[in-house]
GUVEXTOR-933750 format. One line per field, with one value per atom (N, C-alpha, C): residue number from 1; atom name; x, y, z. Coordinates in nm, 2 decimals. Layout:
<nodes>
resi (NUM, ...)
name (CA, ...)
u (X, ...)
v (Y, ...)
w (Z, ...)
</nodes>
This chain:
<nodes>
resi (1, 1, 1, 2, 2, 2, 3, 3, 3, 4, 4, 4, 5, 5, 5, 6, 6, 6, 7, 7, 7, 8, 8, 8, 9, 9, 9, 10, 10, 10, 11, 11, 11, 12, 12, 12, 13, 13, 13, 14, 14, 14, 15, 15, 15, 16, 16, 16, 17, 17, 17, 18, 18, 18, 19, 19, 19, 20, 20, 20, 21, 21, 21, 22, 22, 22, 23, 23, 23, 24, 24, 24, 25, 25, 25, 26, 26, 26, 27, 27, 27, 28, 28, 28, 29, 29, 29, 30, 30, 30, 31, 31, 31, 32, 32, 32, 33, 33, 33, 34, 34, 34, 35, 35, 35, 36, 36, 36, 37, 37, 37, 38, 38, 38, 39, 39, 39, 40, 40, 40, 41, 41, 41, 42, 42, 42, 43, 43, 43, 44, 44, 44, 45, 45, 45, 46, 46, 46, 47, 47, 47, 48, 48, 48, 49, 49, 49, 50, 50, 50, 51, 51, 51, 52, 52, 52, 53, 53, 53, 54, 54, 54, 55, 55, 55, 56, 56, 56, 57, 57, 57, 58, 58, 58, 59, 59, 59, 60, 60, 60, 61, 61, 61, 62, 62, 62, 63, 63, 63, 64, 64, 64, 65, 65, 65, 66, 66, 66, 67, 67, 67, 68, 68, 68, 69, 69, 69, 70, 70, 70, 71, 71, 71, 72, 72, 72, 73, 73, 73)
name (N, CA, C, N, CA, C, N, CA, C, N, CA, C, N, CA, C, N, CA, C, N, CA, C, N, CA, C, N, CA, C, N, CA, C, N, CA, C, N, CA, C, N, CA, C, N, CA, C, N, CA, C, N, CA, C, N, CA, C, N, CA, C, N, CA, C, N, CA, C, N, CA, C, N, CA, C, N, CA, C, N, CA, C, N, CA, C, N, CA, C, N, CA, C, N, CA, C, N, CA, C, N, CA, C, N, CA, C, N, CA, C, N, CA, C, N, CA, C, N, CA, C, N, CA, C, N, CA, C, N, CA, C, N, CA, C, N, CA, C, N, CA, C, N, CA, C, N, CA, C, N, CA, C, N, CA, C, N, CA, C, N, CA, C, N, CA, C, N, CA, C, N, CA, C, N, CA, C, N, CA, C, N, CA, C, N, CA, C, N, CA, C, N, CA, C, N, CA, C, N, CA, C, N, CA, C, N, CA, C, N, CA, C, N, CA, C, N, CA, C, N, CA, C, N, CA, C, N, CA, C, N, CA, C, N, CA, C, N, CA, C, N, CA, C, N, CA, C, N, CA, C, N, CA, C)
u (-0.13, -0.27, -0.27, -0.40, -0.43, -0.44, -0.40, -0.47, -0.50, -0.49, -0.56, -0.62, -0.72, -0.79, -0.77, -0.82, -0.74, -0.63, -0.52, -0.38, -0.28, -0.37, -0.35, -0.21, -0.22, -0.10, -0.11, 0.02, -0.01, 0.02, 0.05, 0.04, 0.23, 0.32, 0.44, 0.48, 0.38, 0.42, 0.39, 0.29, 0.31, 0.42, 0.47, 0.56, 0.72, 0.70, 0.86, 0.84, 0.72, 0.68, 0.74, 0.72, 0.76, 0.89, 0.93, 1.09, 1.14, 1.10, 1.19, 1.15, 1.08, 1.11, 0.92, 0.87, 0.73, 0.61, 0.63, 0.50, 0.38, 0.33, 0.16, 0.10, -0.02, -0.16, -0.09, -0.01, 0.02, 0.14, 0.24, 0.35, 0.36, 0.26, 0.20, 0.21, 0.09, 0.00, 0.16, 0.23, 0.34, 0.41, 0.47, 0.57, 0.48, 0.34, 0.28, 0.18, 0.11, -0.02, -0.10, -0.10, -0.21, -0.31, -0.45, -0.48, -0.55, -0.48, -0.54, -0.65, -0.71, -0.85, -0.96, -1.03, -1.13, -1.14, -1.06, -1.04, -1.06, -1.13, -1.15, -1.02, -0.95, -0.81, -0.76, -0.80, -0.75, -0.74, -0.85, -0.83, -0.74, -0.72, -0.57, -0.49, -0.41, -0.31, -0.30, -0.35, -0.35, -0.35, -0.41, -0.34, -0.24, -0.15, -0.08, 0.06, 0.03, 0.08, 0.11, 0.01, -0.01, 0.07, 0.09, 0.15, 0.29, 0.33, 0.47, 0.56, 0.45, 0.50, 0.48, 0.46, 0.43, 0.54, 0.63, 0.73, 0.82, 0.85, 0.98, 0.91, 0.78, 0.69, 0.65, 0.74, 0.71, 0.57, 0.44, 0.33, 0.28, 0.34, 0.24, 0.17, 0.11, 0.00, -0.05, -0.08, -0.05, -0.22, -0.30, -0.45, -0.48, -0.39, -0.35, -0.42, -0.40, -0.45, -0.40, -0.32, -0.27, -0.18, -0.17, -0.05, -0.16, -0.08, -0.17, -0.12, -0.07, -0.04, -0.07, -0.26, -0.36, -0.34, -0.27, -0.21, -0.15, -0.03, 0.10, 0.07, 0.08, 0.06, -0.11)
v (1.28, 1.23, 1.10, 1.11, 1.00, 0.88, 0.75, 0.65, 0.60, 0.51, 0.47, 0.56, 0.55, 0.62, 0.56, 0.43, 0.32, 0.37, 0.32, 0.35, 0.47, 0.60, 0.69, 0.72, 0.60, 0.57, 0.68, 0.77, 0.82, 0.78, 0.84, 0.77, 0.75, 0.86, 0.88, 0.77, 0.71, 0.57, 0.43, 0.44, 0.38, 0.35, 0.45, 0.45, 0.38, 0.44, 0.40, 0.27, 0.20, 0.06, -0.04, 0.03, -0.07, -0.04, 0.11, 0.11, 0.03, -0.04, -0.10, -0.23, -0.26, -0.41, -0.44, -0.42, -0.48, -0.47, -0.61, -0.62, -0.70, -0.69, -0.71, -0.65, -0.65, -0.60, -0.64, -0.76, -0.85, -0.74, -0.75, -0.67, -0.51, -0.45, -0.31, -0.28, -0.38, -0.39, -0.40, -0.49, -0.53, -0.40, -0.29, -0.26, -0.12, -0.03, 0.05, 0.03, -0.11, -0.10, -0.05, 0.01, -0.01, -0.13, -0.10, -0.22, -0.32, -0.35, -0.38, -0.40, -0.25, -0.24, -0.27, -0.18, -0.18, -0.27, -0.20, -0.25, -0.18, -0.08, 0.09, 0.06, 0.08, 0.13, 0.03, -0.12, -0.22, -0.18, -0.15, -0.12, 0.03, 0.13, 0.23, 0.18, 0.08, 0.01, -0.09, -0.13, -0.23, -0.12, -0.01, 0.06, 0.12, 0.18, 0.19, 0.08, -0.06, -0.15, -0.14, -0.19, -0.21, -0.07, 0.06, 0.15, 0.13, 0.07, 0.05, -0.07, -0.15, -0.26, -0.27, -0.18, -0.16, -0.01, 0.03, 0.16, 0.06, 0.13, 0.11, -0.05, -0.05, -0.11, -0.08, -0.17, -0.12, -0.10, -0.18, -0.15, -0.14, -0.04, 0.10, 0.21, 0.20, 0.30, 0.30, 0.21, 0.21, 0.21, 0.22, 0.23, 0.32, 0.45, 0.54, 0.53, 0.45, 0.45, 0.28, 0.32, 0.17, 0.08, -0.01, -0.15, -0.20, -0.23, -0.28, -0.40, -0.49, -0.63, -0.73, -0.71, -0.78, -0.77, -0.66, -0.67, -0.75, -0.78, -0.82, -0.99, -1.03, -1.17, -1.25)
w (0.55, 0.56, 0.64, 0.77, 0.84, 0.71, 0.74, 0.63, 0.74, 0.88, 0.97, 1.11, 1.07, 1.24, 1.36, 1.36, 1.46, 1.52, 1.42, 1.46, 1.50, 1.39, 1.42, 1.26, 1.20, 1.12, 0.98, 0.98, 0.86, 0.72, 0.59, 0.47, 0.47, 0.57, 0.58, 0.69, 0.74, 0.84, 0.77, 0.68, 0.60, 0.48, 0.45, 0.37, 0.43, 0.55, 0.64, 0.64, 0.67, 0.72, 0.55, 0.46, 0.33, 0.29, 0.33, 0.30, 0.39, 0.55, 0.62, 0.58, 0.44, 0.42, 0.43, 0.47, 0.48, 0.33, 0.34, 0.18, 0.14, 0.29, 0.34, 0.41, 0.44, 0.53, 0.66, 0.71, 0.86, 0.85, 0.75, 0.76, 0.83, 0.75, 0.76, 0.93, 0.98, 1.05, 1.21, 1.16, 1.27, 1.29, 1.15, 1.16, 1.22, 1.21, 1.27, 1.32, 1.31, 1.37, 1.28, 1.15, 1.08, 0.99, 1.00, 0.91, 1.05, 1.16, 1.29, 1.35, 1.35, 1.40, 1.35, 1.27, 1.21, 1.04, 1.04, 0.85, 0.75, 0.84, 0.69, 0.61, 0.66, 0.58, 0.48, 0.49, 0.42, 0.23, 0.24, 0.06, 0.04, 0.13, 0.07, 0.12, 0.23, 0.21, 0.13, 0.10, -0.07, -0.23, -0.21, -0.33, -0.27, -0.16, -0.15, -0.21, -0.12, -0.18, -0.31, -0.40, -0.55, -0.61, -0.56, -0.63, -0.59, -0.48, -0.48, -0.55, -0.54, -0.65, -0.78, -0.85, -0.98, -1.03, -0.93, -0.94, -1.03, -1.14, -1.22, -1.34, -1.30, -1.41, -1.56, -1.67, -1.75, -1.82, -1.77, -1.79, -1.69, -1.61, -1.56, -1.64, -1.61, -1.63, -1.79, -1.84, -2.03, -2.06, -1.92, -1.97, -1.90, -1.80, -1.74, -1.61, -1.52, -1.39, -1.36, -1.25, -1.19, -1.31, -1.22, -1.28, -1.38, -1.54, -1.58, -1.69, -1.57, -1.63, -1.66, -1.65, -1.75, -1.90, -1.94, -2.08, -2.10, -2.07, -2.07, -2.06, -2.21, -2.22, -2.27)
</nodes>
């Protein structure tokens, strides 16, 4: 799946861009150029984000959709 039209960047270039270490919108944006142009894309690279940093969370998903560590505390 396209996630940038701009860039042309898909959801599997995004994904390579955080496995090689990148964990921002600037980071994204260096490692494929997405996020760049327009800015459509800024909010599914940010749940992209947010779903990779919440893998191996133990409150994930406990209100069943997303990180949910407004509980927690």
């Amino acid at each position: 799946m396209i996630v940038c039209l701009c860039a042309g960047s898909s959801e599997g270039d995004i994904e390579r861009a955080l496995e090689a270490g990148a964990g921002s919108l600037s980071e994204i944006g260096d490692s494929c150029r997405a996020g760049l142009g327009c800015g459509l894309c800024h909010s599914t690279l940010l749940s992209i984000l947010d779903r990779r940093s919440c893998e191996g969370c133990p409150n994930r998903n406990k209100l069943g959709s997303g990180c949910s560590m407004e509980l927690a505390g």
